[in-house]
C-alpha positions in Angstrom: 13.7 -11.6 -13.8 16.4 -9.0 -16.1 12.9 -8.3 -18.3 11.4 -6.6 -15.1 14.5 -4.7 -14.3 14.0 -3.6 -17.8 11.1 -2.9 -17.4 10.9 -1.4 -14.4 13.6 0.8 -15.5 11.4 2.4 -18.3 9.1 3.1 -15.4 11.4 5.0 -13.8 9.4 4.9 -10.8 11.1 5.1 -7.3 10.6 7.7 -4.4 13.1 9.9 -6.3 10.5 11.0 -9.0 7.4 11.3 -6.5 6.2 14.4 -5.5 7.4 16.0 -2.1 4.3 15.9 -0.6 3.7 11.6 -1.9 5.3 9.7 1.5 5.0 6.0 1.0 5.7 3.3 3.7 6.0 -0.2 3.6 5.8 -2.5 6.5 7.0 -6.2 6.3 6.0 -8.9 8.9 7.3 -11.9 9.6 4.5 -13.9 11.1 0.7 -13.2 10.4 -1.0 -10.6 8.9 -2.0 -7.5 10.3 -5.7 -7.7 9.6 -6.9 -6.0 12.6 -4.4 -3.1 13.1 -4.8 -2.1 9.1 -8.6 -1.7 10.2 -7.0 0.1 13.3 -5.5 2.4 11.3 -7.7 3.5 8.5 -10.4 4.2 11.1 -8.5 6.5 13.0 -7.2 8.4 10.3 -10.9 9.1 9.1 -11.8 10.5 11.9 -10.0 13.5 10.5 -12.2 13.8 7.9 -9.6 12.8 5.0 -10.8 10.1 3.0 -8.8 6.3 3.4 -8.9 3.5 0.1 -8.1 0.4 1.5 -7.3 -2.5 -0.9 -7.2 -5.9 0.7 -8.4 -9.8 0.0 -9.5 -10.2 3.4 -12.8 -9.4 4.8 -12.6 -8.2 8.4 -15.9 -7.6 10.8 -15.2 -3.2 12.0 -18.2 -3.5 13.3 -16.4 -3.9 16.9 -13.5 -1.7 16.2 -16.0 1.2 15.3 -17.5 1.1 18.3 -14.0 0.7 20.1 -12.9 3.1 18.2 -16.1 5.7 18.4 -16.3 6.1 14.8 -19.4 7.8 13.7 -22.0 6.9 10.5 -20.7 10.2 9.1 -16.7 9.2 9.3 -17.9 6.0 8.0 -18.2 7.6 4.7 -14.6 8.5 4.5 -13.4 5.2 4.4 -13.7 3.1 1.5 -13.0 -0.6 1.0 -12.1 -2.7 -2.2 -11.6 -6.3 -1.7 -10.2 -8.2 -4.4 -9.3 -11.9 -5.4 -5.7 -11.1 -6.8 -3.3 -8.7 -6.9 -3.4 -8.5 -10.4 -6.7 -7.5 -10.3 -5.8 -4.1 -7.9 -3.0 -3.2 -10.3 -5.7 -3.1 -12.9 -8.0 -1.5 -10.3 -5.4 1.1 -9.7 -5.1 1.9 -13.5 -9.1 2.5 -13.5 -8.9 4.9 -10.4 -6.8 7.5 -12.3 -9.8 9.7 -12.9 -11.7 8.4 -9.6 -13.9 11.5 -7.9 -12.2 10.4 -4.7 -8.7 11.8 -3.5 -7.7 10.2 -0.5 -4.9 11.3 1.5 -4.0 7.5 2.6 -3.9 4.6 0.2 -3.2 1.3 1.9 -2.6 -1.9 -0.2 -1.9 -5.1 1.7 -0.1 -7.7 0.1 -0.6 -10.4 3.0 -3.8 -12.5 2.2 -2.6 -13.0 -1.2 1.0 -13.9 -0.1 0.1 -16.1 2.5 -2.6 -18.0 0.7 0.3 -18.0 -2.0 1.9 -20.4 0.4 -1.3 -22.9 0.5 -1.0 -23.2 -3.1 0.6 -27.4 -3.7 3.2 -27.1 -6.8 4.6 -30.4 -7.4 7.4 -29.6 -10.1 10.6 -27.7 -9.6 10.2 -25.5 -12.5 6.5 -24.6 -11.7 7.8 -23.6 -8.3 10.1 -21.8 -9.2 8.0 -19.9 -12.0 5.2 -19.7 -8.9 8.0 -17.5 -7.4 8.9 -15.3 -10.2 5.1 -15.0 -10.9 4.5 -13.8 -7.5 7.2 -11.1 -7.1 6.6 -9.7 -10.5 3.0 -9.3 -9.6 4.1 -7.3 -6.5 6.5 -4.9 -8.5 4.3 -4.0 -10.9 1.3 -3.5 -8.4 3.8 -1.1 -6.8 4.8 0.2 -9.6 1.2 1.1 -10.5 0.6 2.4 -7.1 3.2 5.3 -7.1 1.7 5.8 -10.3 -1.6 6.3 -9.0 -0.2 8.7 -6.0 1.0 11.3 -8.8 -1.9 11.2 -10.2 -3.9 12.2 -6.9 -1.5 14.5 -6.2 -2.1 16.4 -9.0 -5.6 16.5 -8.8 -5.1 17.3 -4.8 -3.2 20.5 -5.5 -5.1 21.9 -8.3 -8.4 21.1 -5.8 -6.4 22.6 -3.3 -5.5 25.7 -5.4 -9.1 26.0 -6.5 -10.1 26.5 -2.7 -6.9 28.2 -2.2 -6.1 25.6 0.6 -2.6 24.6 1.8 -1.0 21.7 0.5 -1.8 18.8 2.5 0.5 15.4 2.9 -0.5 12.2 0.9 0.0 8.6 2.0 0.4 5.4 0.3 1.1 2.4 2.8 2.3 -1.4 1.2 2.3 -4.2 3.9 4.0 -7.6 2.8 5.1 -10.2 5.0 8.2 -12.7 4.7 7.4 -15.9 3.3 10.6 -18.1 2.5 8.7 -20.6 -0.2 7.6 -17.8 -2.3 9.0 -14.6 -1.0 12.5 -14.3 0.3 14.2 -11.2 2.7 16.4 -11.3 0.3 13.5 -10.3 -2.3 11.9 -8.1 -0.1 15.2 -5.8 0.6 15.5 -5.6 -2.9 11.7 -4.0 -2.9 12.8 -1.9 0.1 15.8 -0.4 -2.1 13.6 -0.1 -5.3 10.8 1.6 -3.7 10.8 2.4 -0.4 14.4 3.1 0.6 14.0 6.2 2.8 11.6 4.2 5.3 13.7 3.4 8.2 10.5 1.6 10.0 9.5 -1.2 7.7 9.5 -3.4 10.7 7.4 -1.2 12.8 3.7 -0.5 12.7 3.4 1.4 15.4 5.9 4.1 14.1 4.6 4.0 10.7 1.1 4.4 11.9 2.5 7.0 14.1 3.8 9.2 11.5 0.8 8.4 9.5 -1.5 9.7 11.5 0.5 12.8 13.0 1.5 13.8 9.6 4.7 13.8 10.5 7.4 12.5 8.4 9.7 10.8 11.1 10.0 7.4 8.8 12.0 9.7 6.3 15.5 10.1 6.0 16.7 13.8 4.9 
């Protein structure tokens, strides 16, 4: 665990360091996943016409929420979905996507497939366990990590696009959900990713408020 401290130190990534325009939330349940309401979410905040990446293991029917939701074929296009088997494999997605056409405004990574079929996972031995733990939490840092990487790098892109068009600056979203699994991730572990990364959200155990300011623009999970 000290070599990703290290590690992460040489990063120096935190919410320090990000632009002022980069707002990223985290929201941490303690049951079940939040399948549905991620889905919720994303398709509302096309409707705005501001494109959404959603990175996820689980595959969820929209067909019902769009219609709930009255999303049309053309704020379809604005949303765009990458499902993947690991979360390894989304940090190394999230390396590719530096020089991506796409700039959306909201990235959402959820973290709760992979850590609850985490959990399903049988490890007989105390020393695999325990190295099953480690594994797990240093996949989620450095998938962070990578993320807030990724958000400079759209920012950039956003503001010179923005300059181009001579546009104003608009607010850019990246939003981590993780839920509390005592076997492989502790709330002790998770309030040390809350003070690493996210330590200005004061809603990481409220969807609704995060979704809120999300979709309002407004910055009301921040601290001054």
């Amino acid at each position: 665990m000290r070599q990703v401290f290290l590690i992460l130190n040489k990063l120096n990534v935190n919410m320090n360091v990000l632009g002022e325009n980069i707002y990223n939330y985290v929201f941490i349940s303690n049951q079940d996943c939040e399948n549905e309401n991620v889905y919720k979410l994303c398709l509302n905040k096309i409707k705005t016409k501001e494109t959404v990446l959603l990175m996820t293991r689980d595959k969820h029917n929209i067909l019902t929420l769009v219609k709930d939701l009255k999303i049309s074929k053309k704020d379809l296009q604005y949303l765009i979905i990458m499902y993947f088997k690991s979360i390894t494999e989304i940090t190394h997605k999230l390396l590719e996507l530096h020089d991506w056409v796409y700039v959306p405004t909201l990235v959402v990574v959820d973290f709760c497939p992979f850590i609850a079929s985490h959990k399903e996972i049988s490890i007989s031995h105390e020393n695999a366990e325990k190295s099953g733990k480690r594994s797990l939490l240093e996949k989620i840092y450095f998938c962070i990590a990578t993320l807030f990487n990724y958000m400079e790098s759209v920012q950039r892109r956003q503001n010179k696009s923005n300059q181009d068009k001579m546009l104003n600056r608009v607010n850019i979203y990246s939003f981590v959900l993780l839920i509390e699994q005592q076997e492989f991730l502790t709330r002790a572990q998770l309030d040390l990713i809350i003070s690493l990364y996210f330590y200005k959200n004061q809603h990481h155990n409220d969807f609704d408020a995060i979704q809120k300011s999300i979709l309002s623009n407004e910055i009301s999970c921040e601290l001054e």
